[in-house]
C-alpha positions in Angstrom: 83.1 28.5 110.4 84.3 26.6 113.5 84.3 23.7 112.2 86.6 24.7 108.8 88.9 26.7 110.9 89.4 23.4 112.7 90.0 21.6 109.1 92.4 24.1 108.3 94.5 23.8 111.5 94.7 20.2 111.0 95.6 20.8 107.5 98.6 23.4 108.9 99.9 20.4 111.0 100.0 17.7 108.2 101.8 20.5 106.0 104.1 22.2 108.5 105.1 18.2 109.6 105.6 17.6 106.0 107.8 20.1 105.4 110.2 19.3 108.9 110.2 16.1 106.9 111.2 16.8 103.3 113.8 19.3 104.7 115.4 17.2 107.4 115.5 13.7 105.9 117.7 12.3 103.5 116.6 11.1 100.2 118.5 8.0 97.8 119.7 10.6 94.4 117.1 9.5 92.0 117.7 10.4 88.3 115.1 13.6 87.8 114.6 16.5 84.9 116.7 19.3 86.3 115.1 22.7 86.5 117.4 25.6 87.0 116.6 26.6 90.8 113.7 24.4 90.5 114.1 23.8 94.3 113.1 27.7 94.6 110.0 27.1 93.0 109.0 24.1 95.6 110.3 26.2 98.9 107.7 29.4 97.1 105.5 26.6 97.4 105.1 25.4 100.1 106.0 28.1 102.0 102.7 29.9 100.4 100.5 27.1 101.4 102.2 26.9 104.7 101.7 31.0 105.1 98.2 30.7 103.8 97.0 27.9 106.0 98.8 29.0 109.0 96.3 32.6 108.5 93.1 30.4 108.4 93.8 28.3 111.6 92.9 28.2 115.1 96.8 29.0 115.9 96.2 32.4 115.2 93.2 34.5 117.6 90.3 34.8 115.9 90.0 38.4 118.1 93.5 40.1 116.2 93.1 42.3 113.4 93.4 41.1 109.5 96.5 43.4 109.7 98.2 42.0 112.9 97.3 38.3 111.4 98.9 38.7 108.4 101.9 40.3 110.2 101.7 37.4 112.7 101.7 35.3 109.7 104.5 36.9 107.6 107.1 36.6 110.8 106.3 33.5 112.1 106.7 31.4 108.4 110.1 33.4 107.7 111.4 32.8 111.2 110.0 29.1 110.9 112.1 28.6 107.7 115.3 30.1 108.7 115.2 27.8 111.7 114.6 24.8 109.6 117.4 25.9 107.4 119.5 26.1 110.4 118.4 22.7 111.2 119.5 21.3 107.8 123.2 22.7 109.1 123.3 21.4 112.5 121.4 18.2 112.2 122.1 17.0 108.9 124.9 15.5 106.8 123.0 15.6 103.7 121.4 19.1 103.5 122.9 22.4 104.0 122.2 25.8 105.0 121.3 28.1 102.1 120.2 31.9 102.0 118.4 31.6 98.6 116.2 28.7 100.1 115.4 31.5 103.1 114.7 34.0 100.2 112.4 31.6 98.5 110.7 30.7 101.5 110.0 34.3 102.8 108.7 35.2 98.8 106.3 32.2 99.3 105.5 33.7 102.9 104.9 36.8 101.4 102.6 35.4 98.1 100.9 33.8 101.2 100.1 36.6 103.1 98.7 38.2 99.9 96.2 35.5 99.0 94.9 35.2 102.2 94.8 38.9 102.2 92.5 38.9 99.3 90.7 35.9 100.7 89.5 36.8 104.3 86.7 38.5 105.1 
């Protein structure tokens, strides 16, 4: 068990450093298959992975309750995205601050919570 909690957690970092990345850099406009809010679909995403790994990991006690770590969870991936979408504001020239991405990525928080919900022992 140790050692796939410890999997997991590395997994979080790759994920949660991938999506600092994605969301802060700037990207050449490439010709693509538009999707209407297709973007809201990818924040749902990864927000749900990020949520779902962030439950399994060593970052959370293994001593709280299934009920306090998915609350733990819940907060700490919206509060995580609203500051990166505050980021995009401050930092960027390229990106921008958008509610609906923070409503997307607190659904994907939420279908996170869910699955690991239904998952955990």
């Amino acid at each position: 068990m140790e050692l796939k909690r410890t999997t997991v957690t590395l997994l979080f970092i790759g994920w949660i450093s991938f999506i600092v990345f994605i969301s802060l850099a700037s990207f050449p406009s490439i010709s693509q298959v538009k999707v209407e809010n297709g973007d809201k679909y990818v924040h749902l995403f990864l927000y749900f992975v990020l949520t779902f790994l962030l439950f399994f990991s060593r970052f959370i006690p293994s001593g709280y309750s299934k009920k306090a770590k998915l609350i733990v969870c819940l907060i700490s991936c919206i509060l995580f995205g609203i500051i990166i979408e505050i980021m995009q504001k401050e930092f960027t020239e390229s990106r921008q601050f958008e509610w609906s991405d923070i409503v997307a990525n607190s659904l994907g928080s939420l279908v996170g919570v869910l699955f690991a919900f239904k998952f955990s022992d």
